[in-house]
MARBA-3410 file (N, C-alpha, C, O; in Angstrom, 1 decimal):
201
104.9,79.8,77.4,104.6,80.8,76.4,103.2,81.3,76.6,102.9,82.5,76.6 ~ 102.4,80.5,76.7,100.8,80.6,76.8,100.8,81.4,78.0,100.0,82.4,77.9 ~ 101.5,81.2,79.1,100.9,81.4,80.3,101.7,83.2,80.5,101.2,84.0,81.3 ~ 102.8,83.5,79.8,103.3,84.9,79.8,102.4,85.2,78.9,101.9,86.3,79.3 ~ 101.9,84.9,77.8,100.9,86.0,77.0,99.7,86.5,78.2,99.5,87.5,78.8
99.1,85.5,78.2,97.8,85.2,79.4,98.4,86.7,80.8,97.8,87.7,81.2 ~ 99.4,86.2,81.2,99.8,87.4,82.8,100.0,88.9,81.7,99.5,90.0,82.0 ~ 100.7,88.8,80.8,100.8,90.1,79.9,99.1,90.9,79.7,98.8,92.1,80.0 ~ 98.0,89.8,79.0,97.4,90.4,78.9,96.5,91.2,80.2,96.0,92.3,80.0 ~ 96.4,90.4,81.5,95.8,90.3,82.6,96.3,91.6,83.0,95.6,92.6,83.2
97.6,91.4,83.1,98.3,92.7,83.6,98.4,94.1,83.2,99.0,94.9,83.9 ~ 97.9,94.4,82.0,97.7,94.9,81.0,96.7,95.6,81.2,96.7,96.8,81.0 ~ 95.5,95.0,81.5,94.0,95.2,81.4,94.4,95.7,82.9,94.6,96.9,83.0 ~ 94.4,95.1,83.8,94.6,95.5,85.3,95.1,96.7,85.7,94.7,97.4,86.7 ~ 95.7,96.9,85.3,96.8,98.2,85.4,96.1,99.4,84.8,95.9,100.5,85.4
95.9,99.0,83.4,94.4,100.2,82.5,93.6,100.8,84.0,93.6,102.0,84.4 ~ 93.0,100.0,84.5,91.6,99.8,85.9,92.2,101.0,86.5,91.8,102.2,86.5 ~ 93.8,99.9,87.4,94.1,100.9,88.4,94.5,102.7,87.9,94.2,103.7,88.5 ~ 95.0,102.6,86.8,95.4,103.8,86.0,94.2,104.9,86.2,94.4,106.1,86.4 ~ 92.7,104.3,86.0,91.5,104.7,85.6,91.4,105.4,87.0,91.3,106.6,87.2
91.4,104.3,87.9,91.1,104.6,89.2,91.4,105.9,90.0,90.8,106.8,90.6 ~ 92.7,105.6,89.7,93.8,106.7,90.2,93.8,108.2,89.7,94.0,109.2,90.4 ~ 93.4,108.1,88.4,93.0,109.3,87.9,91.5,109.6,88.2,91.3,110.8,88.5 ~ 90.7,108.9,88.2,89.8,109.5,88.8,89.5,110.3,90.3,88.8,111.3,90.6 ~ 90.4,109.4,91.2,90.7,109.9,92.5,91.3,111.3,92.5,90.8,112.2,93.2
92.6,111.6,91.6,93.3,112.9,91.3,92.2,113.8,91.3,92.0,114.8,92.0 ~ 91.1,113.5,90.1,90.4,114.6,89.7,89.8,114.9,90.9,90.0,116.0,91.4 ~ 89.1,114.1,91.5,88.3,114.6,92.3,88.9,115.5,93.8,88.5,116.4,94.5 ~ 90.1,114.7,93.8,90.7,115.8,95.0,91.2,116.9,94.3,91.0,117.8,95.1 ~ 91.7,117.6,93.3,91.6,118.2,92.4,90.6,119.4,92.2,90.8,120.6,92.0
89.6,118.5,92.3,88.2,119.1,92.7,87.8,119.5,90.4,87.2,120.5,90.1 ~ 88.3,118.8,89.7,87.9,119.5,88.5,86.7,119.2,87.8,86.6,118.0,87.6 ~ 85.9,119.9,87.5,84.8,120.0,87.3,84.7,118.6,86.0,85.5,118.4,85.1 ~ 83.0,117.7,86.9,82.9,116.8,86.0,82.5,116.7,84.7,82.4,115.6,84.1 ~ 82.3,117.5,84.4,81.5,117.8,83.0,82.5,117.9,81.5,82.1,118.0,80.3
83.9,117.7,82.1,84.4,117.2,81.4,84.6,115.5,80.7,84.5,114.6,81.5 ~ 84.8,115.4,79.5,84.6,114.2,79.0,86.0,113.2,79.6,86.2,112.4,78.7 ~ 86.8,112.9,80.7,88.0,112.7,80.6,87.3,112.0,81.8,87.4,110.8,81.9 ~ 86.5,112.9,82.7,85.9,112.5,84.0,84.9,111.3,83.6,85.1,110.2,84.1 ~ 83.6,112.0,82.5,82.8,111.0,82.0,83.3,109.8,82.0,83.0,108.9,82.9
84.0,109.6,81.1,85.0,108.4,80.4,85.3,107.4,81.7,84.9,106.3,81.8 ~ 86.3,108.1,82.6,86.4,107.4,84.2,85.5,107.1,84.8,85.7,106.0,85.5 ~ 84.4,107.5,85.0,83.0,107.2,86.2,82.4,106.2,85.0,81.3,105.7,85.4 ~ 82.6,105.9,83.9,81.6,104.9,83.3,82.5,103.7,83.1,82.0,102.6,82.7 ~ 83.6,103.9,83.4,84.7,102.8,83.7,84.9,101.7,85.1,85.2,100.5,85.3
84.6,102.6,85.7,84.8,102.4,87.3,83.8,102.8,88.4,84.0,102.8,89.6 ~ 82.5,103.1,87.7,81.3,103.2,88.7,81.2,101.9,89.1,80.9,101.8,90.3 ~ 81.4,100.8,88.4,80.8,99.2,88.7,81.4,99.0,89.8,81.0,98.0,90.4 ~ 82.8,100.0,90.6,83.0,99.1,91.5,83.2,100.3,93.0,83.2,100.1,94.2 ~ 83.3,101.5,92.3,83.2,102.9,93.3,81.7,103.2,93.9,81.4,103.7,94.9
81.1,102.8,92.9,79.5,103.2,93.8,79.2,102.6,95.4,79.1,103.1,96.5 ~ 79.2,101.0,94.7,78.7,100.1,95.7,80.0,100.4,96.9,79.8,100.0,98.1 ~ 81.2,100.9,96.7,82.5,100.9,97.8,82.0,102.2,98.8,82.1,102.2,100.0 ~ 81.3,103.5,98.1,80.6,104.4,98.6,79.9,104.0,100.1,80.1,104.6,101.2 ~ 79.2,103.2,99.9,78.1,103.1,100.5,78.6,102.4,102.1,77.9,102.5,103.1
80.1,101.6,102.2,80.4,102.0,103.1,82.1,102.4,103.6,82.4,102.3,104.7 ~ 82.8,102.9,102.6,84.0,104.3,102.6,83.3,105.4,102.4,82.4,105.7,101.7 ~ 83.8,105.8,103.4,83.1,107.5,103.4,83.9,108.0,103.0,84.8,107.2,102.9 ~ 84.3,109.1,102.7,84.9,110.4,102.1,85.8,111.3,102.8,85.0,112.0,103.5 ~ 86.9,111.7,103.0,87.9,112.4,104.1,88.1,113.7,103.4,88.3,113.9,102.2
88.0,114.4,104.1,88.4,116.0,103.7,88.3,116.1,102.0,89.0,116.7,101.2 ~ 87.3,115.4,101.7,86.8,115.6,100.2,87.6,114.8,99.5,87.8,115.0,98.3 ~ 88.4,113.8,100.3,88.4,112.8,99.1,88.1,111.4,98.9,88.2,110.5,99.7 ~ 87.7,111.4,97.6,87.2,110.1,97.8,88.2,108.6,97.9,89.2,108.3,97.2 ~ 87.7,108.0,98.8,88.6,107.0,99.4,88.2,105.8,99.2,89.0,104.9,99.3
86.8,105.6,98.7,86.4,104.5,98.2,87.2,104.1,96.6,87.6,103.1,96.2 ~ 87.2,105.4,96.1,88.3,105.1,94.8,89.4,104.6,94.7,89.9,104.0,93.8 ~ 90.0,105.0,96.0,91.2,104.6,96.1,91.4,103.7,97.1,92.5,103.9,97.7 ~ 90.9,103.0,97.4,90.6,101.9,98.0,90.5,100.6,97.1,90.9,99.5,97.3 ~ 89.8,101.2,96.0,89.4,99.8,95.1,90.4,100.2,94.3,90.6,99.2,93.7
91.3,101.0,93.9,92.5,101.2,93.2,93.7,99.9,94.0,94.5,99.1,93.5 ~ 93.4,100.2,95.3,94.6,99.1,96.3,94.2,97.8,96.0,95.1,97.0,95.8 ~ 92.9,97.4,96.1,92.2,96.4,96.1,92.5,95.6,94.9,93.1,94.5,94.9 ~ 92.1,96.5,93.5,92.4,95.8,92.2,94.1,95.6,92.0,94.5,94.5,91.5 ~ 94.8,96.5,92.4,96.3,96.2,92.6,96.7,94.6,93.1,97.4,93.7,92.6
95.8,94.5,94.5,95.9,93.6,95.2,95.5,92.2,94.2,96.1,91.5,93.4 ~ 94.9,92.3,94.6,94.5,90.5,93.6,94.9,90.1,92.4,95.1,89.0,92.0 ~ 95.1,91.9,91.4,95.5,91.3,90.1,97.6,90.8,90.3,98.4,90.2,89.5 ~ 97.7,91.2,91.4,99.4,90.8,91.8,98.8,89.6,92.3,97.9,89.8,91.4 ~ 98.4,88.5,92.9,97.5,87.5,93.4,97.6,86.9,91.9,98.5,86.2,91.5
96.5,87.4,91.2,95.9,86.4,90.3,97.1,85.9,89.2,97.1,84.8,88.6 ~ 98.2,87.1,89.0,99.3,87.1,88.3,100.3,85.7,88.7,100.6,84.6,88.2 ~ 100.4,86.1,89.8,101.3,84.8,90.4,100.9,83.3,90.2,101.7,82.4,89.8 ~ 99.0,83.3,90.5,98.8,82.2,90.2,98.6,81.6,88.7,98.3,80.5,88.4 ~ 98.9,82.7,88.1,98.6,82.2,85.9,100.5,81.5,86.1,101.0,80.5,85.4
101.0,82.2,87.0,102.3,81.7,86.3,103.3,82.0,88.1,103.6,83.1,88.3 ~ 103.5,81.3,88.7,104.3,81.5,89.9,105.8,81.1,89.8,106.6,81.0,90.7 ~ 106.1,80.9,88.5,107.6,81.2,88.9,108.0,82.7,89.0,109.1,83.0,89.5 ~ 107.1,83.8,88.3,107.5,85.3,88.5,107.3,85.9,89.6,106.3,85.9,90.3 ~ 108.7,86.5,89.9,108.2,87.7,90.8,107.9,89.0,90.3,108.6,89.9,89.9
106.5,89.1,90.5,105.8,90.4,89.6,106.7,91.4,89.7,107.5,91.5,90.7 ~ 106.6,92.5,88.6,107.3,93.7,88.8,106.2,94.7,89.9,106.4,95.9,89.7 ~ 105.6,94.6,90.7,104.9,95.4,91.2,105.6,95.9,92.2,105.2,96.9,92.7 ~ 106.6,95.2,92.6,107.9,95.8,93.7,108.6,96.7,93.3,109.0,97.4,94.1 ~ 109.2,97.1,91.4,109.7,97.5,90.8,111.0,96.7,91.3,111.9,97.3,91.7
111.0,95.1,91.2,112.1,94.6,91.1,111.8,93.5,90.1,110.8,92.9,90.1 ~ 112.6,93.2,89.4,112.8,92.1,88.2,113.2,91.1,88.4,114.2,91.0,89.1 ~ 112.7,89.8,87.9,113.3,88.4,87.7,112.6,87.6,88.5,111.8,87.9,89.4 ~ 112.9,86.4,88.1,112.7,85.2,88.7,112.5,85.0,90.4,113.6,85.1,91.0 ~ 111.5,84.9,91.1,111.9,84.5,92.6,111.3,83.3,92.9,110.9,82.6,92.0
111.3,83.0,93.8,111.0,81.7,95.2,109.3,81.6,94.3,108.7,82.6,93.8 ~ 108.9,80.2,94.3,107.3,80.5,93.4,106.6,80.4,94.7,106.9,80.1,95.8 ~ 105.8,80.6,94.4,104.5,81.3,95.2,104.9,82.4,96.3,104.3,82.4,97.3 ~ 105.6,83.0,96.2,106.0,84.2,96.9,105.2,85.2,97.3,104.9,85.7,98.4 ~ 104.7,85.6,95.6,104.3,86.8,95.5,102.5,86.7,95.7,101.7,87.6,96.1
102.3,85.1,95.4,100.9,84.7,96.2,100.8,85.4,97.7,99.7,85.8,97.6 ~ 101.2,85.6,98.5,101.9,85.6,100.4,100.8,86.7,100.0,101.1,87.5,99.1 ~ 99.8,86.7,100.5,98.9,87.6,100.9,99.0,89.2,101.4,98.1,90.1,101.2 ~ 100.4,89.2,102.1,100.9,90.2,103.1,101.6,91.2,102.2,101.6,92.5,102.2 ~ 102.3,90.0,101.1,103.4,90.7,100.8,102.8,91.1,99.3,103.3,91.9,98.5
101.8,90.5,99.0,100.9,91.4,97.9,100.2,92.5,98.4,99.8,93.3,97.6 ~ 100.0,92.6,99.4,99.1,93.9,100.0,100.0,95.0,99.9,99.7,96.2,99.6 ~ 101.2,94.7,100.2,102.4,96.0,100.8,102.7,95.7,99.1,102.5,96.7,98.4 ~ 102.9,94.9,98.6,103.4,94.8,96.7,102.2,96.2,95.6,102.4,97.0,94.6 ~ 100.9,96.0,96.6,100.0,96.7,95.7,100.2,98.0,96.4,99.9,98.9,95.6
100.6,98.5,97.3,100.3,100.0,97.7,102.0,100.8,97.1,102.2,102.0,96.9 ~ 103.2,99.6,96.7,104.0,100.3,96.2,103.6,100.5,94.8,104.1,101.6,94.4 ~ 103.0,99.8,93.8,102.4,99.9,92.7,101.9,101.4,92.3,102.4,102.2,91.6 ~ 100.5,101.3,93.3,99.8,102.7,93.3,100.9,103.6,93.8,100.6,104.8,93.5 ~ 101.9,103.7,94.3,102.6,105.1,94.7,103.9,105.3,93.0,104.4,106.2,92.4
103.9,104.2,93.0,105.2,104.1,91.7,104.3,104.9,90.3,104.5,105.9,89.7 ~ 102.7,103.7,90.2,101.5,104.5,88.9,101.5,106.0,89.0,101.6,106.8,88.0 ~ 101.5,106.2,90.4,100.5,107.7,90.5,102.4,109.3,89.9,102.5,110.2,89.1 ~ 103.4,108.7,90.8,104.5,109.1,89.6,104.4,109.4,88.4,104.2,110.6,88.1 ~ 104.5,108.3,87.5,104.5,107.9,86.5,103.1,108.8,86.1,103.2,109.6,85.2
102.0,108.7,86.5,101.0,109.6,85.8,101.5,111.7,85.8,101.6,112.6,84.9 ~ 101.8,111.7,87.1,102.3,113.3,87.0,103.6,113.2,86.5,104.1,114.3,86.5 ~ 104.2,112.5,86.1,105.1,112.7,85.1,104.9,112.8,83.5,105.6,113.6,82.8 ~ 104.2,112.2,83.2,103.4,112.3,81.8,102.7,113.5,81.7,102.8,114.2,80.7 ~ 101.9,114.0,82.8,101.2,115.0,82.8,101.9,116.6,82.7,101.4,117.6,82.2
103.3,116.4,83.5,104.1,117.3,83.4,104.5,117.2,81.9,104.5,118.3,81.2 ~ 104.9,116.3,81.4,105.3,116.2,79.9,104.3,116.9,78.7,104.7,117.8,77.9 ~ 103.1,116.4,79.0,102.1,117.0,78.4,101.8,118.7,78.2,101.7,119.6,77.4 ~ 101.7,118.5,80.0,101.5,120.0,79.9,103.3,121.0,79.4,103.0,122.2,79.2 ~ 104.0,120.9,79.3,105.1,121.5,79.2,105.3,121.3,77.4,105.8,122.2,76.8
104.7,120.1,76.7,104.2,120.3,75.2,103.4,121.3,74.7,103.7,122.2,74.0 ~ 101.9,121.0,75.3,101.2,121.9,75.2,101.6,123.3,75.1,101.6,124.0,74.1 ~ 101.9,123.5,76.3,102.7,125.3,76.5,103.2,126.1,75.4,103.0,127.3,75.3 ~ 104.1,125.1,74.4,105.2,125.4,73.5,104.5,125.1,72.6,104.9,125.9,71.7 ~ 103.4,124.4,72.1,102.8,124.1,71.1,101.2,124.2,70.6,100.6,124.2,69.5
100.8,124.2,72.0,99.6,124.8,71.9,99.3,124.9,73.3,99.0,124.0,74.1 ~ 99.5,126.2,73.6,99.3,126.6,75.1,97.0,126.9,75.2,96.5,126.9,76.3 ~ 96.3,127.2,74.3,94.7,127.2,74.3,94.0,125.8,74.2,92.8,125.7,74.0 ~ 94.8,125.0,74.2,94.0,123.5,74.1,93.3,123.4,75.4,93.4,123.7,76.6 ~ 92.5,122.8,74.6,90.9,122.6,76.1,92.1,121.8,77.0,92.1,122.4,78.0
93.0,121.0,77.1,93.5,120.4,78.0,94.3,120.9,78.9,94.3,120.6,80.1 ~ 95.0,121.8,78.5,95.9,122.8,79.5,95.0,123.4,80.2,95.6,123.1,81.3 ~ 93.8,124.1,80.7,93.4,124.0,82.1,92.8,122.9,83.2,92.8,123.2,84.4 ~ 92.5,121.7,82.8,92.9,120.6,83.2,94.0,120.3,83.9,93.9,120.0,85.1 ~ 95.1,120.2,83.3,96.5,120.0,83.5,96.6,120.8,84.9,96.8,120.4,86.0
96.4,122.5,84.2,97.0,123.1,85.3,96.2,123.0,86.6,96.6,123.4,87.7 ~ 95.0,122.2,86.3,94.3,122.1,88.0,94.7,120.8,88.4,94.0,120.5,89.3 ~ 95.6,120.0,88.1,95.9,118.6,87.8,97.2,118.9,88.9,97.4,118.4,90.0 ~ 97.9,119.9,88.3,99.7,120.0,89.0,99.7,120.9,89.5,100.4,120.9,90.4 ~ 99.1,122.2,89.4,98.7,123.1,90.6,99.1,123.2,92.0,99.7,124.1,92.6
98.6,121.8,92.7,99.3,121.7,94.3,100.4,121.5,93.9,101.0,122.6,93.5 ~ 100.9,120.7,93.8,102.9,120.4,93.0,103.3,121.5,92.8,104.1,121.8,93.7 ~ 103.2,122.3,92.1,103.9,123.5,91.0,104.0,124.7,92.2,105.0,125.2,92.6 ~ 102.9,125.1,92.5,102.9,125.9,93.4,103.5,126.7,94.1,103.6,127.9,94.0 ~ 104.0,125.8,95.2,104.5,125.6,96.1,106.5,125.5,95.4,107.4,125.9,96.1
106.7,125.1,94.4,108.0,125.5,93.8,107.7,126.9,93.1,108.2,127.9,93.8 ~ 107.3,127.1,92.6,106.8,128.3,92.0,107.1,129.6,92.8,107.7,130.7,92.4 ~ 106.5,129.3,94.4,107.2,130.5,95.3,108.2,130.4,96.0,108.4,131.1,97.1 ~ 109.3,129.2,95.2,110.8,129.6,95.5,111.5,129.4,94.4,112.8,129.4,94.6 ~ 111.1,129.2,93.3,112.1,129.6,91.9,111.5,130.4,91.1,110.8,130.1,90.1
111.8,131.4,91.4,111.8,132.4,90.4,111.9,131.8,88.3,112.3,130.7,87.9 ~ 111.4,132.8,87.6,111.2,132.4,86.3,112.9,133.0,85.9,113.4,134.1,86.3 ~ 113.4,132.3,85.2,115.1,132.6,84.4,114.6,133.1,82.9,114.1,132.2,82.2 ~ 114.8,134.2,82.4,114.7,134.8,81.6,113.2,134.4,81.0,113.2,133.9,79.9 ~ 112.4,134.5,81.5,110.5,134.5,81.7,110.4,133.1,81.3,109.4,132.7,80.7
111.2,132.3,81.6,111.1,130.3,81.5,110.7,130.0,82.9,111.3,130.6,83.8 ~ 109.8,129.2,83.1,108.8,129.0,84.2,109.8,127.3,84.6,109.7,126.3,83.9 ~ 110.9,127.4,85.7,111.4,126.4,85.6,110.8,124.9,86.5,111.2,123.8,86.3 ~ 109.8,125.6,87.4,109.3,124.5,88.0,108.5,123.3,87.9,108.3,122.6,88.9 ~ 108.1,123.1,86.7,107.8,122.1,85.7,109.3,121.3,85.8,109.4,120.4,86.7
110.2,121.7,85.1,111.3,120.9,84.9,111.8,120.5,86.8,111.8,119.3,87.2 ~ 112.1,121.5,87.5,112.3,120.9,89.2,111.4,119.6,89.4,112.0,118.5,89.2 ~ 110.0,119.6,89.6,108.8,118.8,89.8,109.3,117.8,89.1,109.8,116.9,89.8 ~ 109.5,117.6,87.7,110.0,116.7,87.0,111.0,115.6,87.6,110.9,114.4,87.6 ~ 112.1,116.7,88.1,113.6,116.5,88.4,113.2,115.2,90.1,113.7,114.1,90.4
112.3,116.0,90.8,111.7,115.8,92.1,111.2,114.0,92.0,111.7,113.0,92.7 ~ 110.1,114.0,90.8,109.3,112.7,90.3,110.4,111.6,90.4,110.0,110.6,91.0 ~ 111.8,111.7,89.9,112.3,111.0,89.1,113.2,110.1,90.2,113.6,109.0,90.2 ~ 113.3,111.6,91.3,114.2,110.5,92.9,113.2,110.7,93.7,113.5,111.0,94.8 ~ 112.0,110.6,93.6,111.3,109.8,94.5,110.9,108.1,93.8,110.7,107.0,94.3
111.1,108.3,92.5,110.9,106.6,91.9,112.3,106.0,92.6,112.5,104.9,93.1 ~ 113.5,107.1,92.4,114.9,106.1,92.8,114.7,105.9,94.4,114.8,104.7,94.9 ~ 114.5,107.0,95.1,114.8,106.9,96.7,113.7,105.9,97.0,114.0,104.8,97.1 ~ 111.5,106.5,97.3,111.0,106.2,97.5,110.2,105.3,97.0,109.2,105.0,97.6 ~ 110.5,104.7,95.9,109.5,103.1,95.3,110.8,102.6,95.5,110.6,101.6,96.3
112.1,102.8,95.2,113.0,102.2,95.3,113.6,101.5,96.4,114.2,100.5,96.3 ~ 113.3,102.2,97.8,113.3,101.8,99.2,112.5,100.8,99.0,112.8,99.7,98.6 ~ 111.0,101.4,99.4,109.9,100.3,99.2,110.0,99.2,98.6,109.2,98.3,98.9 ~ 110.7,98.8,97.7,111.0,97.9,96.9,112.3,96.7,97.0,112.5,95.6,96.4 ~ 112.9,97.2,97.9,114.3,96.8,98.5,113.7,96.3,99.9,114.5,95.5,100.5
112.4,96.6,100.5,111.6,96.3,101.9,111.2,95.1,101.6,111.3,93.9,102.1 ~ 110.6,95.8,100.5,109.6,93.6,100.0,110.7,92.8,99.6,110.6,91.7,100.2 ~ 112.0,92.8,98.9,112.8,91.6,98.9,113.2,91.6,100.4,113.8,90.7,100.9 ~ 113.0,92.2,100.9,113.8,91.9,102.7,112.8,90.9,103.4,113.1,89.9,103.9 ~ 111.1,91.5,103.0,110.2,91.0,103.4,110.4,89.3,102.6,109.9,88.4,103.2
111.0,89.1,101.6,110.9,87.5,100.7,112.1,86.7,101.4,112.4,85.5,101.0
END
């Protein structure tokens, strides 16, 4: 009992980080200007560990990689440290459930490949909410400081459907496609990936 409250909380807090992380990385490939409070909020969250990663991840075609680096990193250990509060679980970080083999999910290997499907399943899950949001907004308050945010957020995504679906009676459907898109890459692609690591156990 102790030791599921204990990985709940750990996991919990851990996941907040990588969440942090990940969106900060978005913005900045994104390119949206920092001066917003959403950015602030992230860089005073996660300077403690992106600065010093700076100094030696350099930066690829403007993006920053040190972020997302310590995004994989914190993924990594907190699947690590989970196992060891309590090793009869096999973490959900595979997007598979239940009980497995104990110390499994310890295997160094198979937490490295456990944490990079994590970050691909999080980063979903965040443009999915975001599409949610912004598709609220629109209907409900399309001048909220946050809808230009959003739209520099889903912009690459949207795009690129945008110049092949046409609007159905002036309804902008590629919001709902993108949506539709998010939903079988969780089935096909975390879902493969996740079917790899029990092959890998």
């Amino acid at each position: 009992m102790i030791a599921q409250a204990l990985a709940f909380l750990v996991d919990t807090l851990g996941t907040l980080l990588i969440v942090a992380l990940l969106l900060r990385f978005w913005l900045q490939a994104a390119r949206a200007p920092f001066n917003n409070p959403l950015s602030g909020l992230l860089a005073s969250v996660t300077n403690w560990g992106v600065k010093p990663l700076r100094r030696v991840v350099p930066g690829f075609w403007g993006l920053d990689l040190a972020t997302l680096l310590l995004a994989w990193l914190v993924a990594w250990a907190l699947n690590i440290v989970l196992s060891l509060i309590d090793p009869r679980l096999l973490l959900d970080f595979a997007g598979s459930v239940g009980p497995g083999p104990a110390g499994v999910s310890a295997s160094v290997g198979v937490s490295a490949v456990a944490a990079l499907v994590q970050l691909v399943r999080l980063f979903i899950y965040m443009m999915i909410a975001a599409l949610i949001v912004q598709m609220l907004l629109s209907w409900m308050n399309p001048h909220s400081p946050m809808a230009p945010l959003l739209d520099l957020l889903l912009r690459p995504f949207l795009k690129p459907l945008q110049a092949r679906i046409r609007p159905v009676s002036g309804f902008d459907l590629s919001p709902l496609v993108l949506l539709i898109l998010c939903q079988l890459a969780l089935i096909l692609v975390v879902g493969s990936l996740a079917r790899v690591m029990l092959m890998l156990i």
